[in-house]
N, CA, C and O atoms as CSV, one atom per row, in Angstrom:
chain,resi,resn,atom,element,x,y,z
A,1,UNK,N,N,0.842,-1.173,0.000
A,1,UNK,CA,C,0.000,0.000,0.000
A,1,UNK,C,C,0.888,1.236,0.000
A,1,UNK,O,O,2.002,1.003,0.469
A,2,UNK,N,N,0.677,2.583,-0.432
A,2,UNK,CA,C,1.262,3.114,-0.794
A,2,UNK,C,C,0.504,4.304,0.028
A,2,UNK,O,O,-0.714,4.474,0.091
A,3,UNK,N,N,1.569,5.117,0.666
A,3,UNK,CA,C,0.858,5.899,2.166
A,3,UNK,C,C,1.550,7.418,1.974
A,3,UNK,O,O,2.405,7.640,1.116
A,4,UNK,N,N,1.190,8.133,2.638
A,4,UNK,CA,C,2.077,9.704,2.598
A,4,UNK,C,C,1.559,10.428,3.487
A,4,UNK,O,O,0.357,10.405,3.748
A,5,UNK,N,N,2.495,11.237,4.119
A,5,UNK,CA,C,1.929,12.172,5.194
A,5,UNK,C,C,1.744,13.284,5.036
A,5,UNK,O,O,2.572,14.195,5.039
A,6,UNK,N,N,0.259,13.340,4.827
A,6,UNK,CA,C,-0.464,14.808,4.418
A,6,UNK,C,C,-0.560,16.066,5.078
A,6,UNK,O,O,-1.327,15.797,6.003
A,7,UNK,N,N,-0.192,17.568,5.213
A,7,UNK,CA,C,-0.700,18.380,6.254
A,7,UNK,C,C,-2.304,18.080,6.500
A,7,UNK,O,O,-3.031,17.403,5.772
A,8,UNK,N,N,-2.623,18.686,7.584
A,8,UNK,CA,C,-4.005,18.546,7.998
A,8,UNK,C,C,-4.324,19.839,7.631
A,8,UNK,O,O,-5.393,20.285,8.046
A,9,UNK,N,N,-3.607,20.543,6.928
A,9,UNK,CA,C,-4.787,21.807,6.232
A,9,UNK,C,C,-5.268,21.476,4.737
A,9,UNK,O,O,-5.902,22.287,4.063
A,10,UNK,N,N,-4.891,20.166,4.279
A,10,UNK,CA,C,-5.549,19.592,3.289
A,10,UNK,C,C,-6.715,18.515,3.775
A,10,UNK,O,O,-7.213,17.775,2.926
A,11,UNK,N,N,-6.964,18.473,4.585
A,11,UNK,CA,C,-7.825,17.072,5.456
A,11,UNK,C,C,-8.791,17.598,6.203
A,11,UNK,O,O,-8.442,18.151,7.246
A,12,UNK,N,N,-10.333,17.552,5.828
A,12,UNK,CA,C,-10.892,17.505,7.299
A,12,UNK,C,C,-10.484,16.871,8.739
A,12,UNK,O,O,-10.652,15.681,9.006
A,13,UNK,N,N,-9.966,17.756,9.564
A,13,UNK,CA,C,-9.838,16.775,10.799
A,13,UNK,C,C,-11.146,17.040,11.777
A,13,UNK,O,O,-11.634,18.169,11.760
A,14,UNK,N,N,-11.672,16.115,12.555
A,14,UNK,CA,C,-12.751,16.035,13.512
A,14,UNK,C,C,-12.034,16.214,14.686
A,14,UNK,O,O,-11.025,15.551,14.926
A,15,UNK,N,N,-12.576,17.252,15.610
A,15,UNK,CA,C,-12.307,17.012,17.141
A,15,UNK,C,C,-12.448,15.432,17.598
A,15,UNK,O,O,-13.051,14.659,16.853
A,16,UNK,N,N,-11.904,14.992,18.783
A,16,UNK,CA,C,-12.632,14.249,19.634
A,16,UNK,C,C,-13.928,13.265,20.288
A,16,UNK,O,O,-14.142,12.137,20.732
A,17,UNK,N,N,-14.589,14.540,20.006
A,17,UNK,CA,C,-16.078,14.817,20.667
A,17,UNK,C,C,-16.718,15.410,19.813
A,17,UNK,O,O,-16.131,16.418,19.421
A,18,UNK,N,N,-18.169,15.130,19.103
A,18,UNK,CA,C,-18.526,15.712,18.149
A,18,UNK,C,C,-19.103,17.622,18.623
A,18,UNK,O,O,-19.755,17.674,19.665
A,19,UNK,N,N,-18.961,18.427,18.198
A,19,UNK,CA,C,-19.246,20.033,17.969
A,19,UNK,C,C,-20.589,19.955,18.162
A,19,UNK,O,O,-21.103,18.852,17.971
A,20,UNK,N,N,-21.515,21.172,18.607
A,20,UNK,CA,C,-22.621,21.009,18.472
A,20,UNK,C,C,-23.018,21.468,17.250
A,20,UNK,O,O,-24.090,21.025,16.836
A,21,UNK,N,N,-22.232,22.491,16.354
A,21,UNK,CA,C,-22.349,22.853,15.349
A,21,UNK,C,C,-20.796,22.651,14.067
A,21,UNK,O,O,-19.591,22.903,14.055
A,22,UNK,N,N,-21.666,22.149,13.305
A,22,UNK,CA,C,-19.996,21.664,12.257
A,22,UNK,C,C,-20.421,22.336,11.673
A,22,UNK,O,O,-21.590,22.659,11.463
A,23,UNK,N,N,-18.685,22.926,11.003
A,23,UNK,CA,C,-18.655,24.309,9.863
A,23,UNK,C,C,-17.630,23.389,9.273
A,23,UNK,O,O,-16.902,22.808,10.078
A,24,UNK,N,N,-17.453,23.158,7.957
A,24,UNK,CA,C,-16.324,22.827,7.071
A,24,UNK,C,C,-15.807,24.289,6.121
A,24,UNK,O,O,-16.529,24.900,5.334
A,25,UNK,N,N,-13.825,24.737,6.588
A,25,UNK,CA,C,-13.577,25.288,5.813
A,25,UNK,C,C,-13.610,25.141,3.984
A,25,UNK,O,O,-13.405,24.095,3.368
A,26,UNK,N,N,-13.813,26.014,3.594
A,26,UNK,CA,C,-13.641,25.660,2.099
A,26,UNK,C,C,-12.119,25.337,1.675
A,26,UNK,O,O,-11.406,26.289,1.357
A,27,UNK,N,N,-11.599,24.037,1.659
A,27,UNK,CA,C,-10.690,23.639,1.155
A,27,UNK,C,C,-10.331,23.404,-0.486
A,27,UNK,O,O,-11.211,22.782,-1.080
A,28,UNK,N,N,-9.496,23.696,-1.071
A,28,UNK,CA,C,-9.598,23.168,-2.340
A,28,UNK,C,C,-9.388,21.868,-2.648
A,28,UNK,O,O,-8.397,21.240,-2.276
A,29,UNK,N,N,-10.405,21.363,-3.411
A,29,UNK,CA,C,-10.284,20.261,-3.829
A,29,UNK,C,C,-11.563,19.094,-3.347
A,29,UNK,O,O,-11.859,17.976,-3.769
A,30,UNK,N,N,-12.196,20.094,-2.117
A,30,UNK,CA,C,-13.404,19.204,-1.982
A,30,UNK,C,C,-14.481,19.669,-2.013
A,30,UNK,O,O,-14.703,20.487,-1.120
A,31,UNK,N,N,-15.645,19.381,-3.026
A,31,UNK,CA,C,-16.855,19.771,-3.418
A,31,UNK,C,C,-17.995,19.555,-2.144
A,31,UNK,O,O,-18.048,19.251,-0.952
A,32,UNK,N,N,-18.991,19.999,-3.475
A,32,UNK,CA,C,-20.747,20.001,-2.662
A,32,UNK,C,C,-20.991,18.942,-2.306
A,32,UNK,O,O,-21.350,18.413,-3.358
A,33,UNK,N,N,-21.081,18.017,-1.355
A,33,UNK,CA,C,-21.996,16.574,-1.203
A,33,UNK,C,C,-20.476,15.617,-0.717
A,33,UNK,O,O,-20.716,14.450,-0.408
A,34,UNK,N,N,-19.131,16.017,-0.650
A,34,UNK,CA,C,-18.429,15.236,-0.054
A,34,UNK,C,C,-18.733,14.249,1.105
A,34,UNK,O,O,-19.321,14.721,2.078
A,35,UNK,N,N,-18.508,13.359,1.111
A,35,UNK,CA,C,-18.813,12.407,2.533
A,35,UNK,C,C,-17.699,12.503,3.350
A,35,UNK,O,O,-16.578,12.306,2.880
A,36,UNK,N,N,-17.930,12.879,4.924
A,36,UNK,CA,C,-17.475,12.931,5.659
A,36,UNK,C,C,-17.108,12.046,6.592
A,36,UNK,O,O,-18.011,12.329,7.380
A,37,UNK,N,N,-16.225,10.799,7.402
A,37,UNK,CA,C,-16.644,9.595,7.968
A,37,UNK,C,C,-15.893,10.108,9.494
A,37,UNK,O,O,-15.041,10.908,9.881
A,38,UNK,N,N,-16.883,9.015,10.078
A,38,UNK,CA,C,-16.741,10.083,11.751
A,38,UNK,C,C,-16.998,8.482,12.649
A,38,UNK,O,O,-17.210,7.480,11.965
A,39,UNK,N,N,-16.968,8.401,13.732
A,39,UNK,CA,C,-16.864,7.013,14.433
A,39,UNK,C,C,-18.543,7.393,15.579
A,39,UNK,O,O,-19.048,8.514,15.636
A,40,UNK,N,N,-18.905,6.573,16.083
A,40,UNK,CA,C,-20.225,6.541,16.670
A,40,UNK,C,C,-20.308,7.618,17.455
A,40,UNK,O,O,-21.462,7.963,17.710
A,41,UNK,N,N,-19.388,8.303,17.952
A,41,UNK,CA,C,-19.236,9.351,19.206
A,41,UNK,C,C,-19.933,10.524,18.444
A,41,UNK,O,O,-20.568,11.312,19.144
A,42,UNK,N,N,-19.886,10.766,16.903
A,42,UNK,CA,C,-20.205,11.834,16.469
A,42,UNK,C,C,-21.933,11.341,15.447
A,42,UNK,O,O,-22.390,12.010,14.520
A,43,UNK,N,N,-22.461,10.222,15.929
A,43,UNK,CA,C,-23.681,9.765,15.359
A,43,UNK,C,C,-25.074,10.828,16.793
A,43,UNK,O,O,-25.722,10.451,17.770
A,44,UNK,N,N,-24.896,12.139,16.096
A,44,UNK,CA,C,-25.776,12.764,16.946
A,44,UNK,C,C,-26.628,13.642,16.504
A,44,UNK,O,O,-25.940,14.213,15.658
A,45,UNK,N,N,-27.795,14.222,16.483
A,45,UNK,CA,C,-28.637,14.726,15.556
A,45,UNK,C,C,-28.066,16.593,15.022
A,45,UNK,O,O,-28.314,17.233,14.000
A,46,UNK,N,N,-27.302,16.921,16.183
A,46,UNK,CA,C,-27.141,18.246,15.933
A,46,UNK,C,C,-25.891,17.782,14.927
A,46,UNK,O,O,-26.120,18.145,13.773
A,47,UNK,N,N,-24.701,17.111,15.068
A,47,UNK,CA,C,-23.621,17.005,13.882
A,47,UNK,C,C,-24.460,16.479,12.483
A,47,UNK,O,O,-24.308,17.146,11.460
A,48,UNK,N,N,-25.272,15.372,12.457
A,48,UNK,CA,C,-25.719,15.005,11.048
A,48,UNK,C,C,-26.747,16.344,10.670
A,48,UNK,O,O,-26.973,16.470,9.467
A,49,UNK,N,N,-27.187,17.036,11.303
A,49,UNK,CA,C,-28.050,18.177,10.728
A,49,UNK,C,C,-26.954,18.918,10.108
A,49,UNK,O,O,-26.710,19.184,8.932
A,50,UNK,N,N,-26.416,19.154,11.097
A,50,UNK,CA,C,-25.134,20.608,10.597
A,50,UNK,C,C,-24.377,20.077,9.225
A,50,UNK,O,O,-24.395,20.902,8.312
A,51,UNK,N,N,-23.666,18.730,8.922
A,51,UNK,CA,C,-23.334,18.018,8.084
A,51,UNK,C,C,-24.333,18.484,6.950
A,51,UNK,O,O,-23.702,19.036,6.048
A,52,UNK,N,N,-25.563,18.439,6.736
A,52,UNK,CA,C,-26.250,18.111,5.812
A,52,UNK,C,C,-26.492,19.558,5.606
A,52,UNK,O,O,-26.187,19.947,4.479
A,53,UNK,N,N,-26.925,20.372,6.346
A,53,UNK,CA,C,-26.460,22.332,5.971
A,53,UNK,C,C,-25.063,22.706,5.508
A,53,UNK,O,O,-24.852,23.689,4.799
A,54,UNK,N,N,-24.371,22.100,5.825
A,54,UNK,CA,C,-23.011,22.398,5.111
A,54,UNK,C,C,-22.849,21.763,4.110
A,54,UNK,O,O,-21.768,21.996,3.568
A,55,UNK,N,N,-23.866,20.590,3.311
A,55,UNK,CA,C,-23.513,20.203,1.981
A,55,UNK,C,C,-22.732,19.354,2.074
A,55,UNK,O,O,-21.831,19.432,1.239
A,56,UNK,N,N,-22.650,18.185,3.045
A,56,UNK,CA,C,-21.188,17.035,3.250
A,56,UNK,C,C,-22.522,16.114,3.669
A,56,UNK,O,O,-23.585,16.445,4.193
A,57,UNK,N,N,-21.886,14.493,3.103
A,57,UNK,CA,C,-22.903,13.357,3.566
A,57,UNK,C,C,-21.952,12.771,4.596
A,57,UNK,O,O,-20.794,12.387,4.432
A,58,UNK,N,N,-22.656,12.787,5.631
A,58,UNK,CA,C,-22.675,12.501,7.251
A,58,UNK,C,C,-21.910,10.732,6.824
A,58,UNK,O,O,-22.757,10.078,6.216
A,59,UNK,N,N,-20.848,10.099,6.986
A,59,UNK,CA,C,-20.808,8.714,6.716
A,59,UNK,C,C,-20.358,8.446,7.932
A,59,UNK,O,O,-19.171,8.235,8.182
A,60,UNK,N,N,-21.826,8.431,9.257
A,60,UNK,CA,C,-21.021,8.122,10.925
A,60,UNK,C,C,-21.558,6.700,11.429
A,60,UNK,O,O,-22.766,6.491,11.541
A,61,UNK,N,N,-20.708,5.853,11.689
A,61,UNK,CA,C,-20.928,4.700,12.276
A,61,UNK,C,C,-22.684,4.739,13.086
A,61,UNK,O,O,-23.213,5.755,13.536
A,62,UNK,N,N,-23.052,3.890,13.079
A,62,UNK,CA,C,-24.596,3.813,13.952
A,62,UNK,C,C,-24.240,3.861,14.983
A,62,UNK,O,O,-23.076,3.538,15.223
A,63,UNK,N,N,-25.010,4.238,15.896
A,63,UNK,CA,C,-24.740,4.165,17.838
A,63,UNK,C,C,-26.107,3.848,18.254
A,63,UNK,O,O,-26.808,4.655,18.865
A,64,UNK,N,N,-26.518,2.570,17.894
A,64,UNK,CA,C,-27.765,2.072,18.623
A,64,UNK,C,C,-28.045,2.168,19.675
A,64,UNK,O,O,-29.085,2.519,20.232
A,65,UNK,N,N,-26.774,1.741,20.135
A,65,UNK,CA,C,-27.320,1.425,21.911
A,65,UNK,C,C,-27.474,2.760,22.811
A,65,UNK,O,O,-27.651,2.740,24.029
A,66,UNK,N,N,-27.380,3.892,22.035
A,66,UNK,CA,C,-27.831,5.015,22.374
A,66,UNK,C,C,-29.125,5.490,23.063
A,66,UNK,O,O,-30.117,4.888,22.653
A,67,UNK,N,N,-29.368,6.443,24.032
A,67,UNK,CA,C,-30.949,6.630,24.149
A,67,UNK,C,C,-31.426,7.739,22.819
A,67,UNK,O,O,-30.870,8.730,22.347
A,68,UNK,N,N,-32.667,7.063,22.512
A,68,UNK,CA,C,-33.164,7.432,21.198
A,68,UNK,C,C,-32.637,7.564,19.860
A,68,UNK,O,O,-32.841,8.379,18.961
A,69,UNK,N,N,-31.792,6.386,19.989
A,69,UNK,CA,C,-31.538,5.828,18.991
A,69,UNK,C,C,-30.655,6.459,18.212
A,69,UNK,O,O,-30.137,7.441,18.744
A,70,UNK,N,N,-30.258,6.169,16.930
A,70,UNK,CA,C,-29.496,6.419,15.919
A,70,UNK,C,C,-29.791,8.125,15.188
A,70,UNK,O,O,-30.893,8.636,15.385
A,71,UNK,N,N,-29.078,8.637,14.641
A,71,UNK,CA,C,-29.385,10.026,13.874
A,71,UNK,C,C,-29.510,9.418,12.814
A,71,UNK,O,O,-30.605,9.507,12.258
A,72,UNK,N,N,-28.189,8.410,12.034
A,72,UNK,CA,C,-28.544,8.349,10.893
A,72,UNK,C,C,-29.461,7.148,10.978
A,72,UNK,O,O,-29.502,6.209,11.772
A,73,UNK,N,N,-30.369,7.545,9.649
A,73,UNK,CA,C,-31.510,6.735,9.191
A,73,UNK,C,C,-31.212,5.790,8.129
A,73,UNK,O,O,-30.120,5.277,7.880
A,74,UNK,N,N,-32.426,5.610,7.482
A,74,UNK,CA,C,-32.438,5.001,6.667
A,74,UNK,C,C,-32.131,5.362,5.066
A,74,UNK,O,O,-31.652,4.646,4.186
A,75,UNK,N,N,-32.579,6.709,5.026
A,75,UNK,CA,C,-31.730,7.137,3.843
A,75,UNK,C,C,-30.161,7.190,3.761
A,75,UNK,O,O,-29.715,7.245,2.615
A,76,UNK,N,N,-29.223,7.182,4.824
A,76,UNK,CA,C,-28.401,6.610,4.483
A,76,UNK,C,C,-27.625,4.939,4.753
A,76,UNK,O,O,-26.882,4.298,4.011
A,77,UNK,N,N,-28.081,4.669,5.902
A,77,UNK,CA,C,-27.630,2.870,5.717
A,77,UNK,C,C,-28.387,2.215,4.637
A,77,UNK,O,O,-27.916,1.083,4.529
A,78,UNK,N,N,-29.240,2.371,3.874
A,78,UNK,CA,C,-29.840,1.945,2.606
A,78,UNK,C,C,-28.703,1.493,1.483
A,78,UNK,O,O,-28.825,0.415,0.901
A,79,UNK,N,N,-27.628,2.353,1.226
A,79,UNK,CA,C,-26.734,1.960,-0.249
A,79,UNK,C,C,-26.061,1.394,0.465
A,79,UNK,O,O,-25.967,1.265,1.686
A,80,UNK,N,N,-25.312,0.852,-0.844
A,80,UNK,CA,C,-24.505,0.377,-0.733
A,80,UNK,C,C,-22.749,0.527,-0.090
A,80,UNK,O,O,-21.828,-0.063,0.475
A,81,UNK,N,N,-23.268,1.989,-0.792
A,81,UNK,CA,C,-21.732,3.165,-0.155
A,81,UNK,C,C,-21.425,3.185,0.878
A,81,UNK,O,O,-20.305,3.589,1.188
A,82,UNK,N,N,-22.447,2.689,1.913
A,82,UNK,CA,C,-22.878,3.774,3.443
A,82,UNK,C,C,-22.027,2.049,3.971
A,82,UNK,O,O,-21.166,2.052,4.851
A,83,UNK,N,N,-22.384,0.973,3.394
A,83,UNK,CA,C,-21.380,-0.181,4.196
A,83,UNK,C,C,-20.168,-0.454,3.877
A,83,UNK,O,O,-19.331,-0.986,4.607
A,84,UNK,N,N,-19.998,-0.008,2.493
A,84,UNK,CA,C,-18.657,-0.098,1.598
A,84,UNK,C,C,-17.727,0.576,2.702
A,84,UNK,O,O,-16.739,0.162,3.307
A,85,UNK,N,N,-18.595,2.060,2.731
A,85,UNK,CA,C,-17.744,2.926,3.407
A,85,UNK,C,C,-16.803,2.603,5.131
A,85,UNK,O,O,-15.636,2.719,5.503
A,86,UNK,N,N,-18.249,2.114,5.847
A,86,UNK,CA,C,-17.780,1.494,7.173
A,86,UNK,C,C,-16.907,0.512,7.092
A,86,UNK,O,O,-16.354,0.427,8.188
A,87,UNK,N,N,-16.379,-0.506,6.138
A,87,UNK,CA,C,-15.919,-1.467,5.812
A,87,UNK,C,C,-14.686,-1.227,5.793
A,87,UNK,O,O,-13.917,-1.575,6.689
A,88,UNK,N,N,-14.274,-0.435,4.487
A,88,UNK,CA,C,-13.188,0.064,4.190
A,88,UNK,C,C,-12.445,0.839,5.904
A,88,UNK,O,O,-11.690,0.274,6.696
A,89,UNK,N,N,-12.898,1.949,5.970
A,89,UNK,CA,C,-13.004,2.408,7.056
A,89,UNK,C,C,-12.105,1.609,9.012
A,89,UNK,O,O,-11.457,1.880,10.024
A,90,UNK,N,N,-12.873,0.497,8.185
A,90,UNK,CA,C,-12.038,-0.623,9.432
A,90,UNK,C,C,-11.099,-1.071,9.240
A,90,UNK,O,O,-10.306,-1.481,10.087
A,91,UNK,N,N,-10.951,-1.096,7.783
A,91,UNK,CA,C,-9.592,-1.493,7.598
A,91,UNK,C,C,-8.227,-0.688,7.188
A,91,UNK,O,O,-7.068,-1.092,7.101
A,92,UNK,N,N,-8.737,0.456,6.993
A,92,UNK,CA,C,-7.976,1.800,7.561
A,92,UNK,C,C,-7.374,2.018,8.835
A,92,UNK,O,O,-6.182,2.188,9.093
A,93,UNK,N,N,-8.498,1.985,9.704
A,93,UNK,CA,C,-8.117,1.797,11.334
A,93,UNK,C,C,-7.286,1.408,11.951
A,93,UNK,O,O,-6.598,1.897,12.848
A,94,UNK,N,N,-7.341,-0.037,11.211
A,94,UNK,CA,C,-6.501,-0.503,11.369
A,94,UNK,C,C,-4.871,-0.706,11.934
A,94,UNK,O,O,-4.204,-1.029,12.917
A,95,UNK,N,N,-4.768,-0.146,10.175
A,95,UNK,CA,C,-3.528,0.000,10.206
A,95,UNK,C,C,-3.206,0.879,10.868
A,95,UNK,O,O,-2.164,0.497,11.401
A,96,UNK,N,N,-3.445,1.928,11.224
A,96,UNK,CA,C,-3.081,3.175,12.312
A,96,UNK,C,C,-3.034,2.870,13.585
A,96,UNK,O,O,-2.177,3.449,14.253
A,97,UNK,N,N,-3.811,2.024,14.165
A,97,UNK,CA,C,-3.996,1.282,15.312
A,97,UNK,C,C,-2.795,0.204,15.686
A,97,UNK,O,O,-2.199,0.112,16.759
A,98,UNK,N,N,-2.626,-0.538,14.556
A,98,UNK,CA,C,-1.133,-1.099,14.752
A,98,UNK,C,C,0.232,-0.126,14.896
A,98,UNK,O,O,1.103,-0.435,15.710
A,99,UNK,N,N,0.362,1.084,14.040
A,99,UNK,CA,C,1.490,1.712,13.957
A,99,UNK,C,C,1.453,2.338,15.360
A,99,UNK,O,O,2.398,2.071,16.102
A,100,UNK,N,N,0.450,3.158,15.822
A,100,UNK,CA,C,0.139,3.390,17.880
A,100,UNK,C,C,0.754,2.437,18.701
A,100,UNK,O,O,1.319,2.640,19.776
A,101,UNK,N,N,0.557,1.124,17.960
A,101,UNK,CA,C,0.765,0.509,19.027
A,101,UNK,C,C,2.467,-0.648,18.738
A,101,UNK,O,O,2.885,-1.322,19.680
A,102,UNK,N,N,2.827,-0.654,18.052
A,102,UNK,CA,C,3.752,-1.588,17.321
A,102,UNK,C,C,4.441,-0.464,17.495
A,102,UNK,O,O,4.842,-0.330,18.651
A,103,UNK,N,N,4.827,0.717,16.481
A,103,UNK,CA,C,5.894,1.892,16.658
A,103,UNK,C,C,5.760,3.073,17.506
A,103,UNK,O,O,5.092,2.779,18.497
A,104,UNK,N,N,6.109,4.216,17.507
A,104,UNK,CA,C,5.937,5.224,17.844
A,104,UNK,C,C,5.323,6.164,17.315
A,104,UNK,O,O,5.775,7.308,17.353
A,105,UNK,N,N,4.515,5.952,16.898
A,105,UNK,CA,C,3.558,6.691,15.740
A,105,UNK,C,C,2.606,7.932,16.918
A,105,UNK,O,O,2.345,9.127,16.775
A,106,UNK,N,N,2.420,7.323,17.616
A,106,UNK,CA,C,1.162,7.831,18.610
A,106,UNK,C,C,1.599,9.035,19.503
A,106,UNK,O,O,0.974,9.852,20.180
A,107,UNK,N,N,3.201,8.776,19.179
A,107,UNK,CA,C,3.897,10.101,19.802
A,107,UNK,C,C,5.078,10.384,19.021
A,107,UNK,O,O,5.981,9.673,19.463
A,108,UNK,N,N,5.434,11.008,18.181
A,108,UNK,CA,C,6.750,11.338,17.504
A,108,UNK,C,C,7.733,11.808,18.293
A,108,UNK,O,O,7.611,12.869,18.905
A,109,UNK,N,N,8.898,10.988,18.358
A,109,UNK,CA,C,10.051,11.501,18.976
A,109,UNK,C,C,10.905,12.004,18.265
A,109,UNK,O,O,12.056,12.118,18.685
A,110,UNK,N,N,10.587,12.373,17.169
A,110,UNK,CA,C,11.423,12.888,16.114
A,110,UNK,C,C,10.800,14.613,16.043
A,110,UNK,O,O,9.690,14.968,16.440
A,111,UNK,N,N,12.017,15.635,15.335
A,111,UNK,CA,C,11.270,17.097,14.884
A,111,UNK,C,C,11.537,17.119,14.093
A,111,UNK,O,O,12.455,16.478,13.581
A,112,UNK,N,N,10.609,18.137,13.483
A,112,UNK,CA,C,10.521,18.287,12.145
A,112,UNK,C,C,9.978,17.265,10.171
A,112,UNK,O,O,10.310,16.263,9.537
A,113,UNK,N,N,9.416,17.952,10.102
A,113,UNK,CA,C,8.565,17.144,9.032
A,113,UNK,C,C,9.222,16.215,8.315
A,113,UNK,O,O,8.566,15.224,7.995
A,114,UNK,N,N,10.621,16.293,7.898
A,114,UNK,CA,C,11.277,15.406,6.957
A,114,UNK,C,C,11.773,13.762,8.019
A,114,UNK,O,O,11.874,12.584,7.673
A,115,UNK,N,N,11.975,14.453,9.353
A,115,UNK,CA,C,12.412,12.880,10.082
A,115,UNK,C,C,10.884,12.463,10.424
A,115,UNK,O,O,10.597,11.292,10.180
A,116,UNK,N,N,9.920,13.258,10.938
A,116,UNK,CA,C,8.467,12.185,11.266
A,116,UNK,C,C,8.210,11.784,9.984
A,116,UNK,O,O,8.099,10.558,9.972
A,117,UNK,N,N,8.059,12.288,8.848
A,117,UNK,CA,C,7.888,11.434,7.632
A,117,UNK,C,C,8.658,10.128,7.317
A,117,UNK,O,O,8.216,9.111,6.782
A,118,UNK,N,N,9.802,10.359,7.731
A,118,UNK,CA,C,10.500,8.845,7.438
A,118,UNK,C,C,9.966,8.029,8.391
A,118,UNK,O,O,9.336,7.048,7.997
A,119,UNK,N,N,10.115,8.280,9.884
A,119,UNK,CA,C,9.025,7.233,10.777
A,119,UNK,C,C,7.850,6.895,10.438
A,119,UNK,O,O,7.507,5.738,10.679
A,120,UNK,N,N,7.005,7.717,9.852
A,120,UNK,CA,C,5.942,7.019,9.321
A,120,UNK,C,C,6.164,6.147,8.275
A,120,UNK,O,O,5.576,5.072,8.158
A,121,UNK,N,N,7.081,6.621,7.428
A,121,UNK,CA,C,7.135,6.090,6.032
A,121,UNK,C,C,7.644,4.055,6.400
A,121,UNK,O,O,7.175,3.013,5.942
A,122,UNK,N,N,8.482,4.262,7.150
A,122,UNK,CA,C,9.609,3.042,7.918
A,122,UNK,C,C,8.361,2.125,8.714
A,122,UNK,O,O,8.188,0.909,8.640
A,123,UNK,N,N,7.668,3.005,9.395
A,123,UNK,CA,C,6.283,2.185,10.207
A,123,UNK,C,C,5.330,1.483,9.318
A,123,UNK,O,O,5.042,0.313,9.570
A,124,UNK,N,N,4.702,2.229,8.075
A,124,UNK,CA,C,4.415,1.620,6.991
A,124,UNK,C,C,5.050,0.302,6.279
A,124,UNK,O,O,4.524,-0.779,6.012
A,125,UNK,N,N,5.920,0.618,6.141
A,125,UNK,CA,C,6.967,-0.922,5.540
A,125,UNK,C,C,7.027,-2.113,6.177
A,125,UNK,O,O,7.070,-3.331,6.003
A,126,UNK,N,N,7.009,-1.190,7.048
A,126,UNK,CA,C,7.236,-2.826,8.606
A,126,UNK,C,C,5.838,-3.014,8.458
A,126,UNK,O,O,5.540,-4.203,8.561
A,127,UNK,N,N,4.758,-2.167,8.227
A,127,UNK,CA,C,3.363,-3.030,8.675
A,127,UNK,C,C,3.097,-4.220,6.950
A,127,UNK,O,O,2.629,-5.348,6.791
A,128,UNK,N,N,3.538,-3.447,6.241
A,128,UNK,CA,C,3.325,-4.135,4.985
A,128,UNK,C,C,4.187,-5.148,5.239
A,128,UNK,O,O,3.611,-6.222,5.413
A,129,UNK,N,N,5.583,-5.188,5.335
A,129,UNK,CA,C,6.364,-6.496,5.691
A,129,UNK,C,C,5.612,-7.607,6.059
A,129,UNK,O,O,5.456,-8.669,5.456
A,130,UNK,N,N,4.911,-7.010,7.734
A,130,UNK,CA,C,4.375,-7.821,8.265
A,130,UNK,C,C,3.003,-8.218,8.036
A,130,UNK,O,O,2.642,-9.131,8.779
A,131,UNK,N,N,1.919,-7.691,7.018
A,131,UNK,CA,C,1.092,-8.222,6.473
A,131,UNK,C,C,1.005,-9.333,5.121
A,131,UNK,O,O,0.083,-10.079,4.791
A,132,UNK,N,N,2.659,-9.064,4.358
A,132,UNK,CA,C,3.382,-9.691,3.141
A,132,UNK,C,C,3.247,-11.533,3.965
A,132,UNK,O,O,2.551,-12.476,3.586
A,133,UNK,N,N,4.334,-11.442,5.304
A,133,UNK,CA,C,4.231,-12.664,6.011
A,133,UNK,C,C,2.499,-13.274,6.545
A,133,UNK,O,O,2.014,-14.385,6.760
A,134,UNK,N,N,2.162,-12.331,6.575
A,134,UNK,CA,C,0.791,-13.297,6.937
A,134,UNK,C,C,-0.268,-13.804,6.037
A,134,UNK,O,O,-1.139,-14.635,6.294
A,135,UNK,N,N,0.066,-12.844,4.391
A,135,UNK,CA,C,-0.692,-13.487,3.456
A,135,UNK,C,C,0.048,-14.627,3.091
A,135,UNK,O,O,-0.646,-15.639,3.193
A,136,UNK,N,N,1.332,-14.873,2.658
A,136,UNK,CA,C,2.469,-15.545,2.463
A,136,UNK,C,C,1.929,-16.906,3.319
A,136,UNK,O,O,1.612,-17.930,2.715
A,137,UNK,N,N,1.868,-16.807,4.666
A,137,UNK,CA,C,1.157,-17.967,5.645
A,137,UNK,C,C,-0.114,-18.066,5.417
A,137,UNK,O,O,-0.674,-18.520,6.415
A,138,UNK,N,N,-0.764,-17.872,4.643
A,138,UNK,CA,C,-2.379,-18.294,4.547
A,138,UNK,C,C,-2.127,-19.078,3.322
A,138,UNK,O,O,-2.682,-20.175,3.257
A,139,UNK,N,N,-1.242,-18.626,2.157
A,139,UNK,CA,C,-1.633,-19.187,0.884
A,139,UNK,C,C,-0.306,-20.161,0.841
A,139,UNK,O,O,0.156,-20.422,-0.270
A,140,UNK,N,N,0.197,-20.599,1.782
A,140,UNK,CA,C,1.078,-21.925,2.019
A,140,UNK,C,C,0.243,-23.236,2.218
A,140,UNK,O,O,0.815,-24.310,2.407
């Protein structure tokens, strides 16, 4: 897989905790109706409203076990996109979740942009290495 470390003034980044009101700067490069993907913490009626006034499709994990239930509906868990999306999504996670926890990703001990880029870049390799060995062991 082939990875790069982007500034975050090209990236929507999400707080934490979902906003009671979301504003997306106008970035270049991302249009009217972009999908936005957010984890259950931000499945809440004031973020998917604000989402949908700002012209971005809400793509936030369900939070059933919530009181009163889910924001998003059925117009969007209906396609196909809306599971593609969660899918993919996990397996994104993933890999970030290993580099936290396998390297030092989760805290850079390095300064400056050109040495944290190589740690990421080096953390990447090793995760591919080590995913190379485990397909390698399945199809033995």
């Amino acid at each position: 897989m082939d990875r790069e470390l982007a500034s975050s003034t090209t990236t929507r980044i999400l707080p934490a905790w979902p906003p009671a009101v979301f504003t997306i700067p106008q970035a270049p490069g991302f249009e009217d109706w972009d999908p936005v993907g957010a984890n259950k913490n931000y499945d809440t009626a004031g973020f998917v409203a604000s989402c949908r006034a700002n012209r971005v499709k809400p793509h936030v994990a369900q939070n059933d076990g919530r009181g009163g239930g889910s924001a998003i509906d059925g117009r969007k868990t209906r396609w196909a996109g809306y599971a593609i999306n969660q899918r993919k999504r996990k397996c994104i996670e993933h890999v970030f979740g290993w580099s936290k926890t396998v390297d030092r990703i989760r805290q850079a001990m390095y300064r400056g942009r050109e040495r944290v880029e190589q740690l990421f870049l080096l953390t990447q390799a090793a995760y591919n290495l080590t995913r190379m060995r485990t397909l390698a062991g399945k199809a033995a």
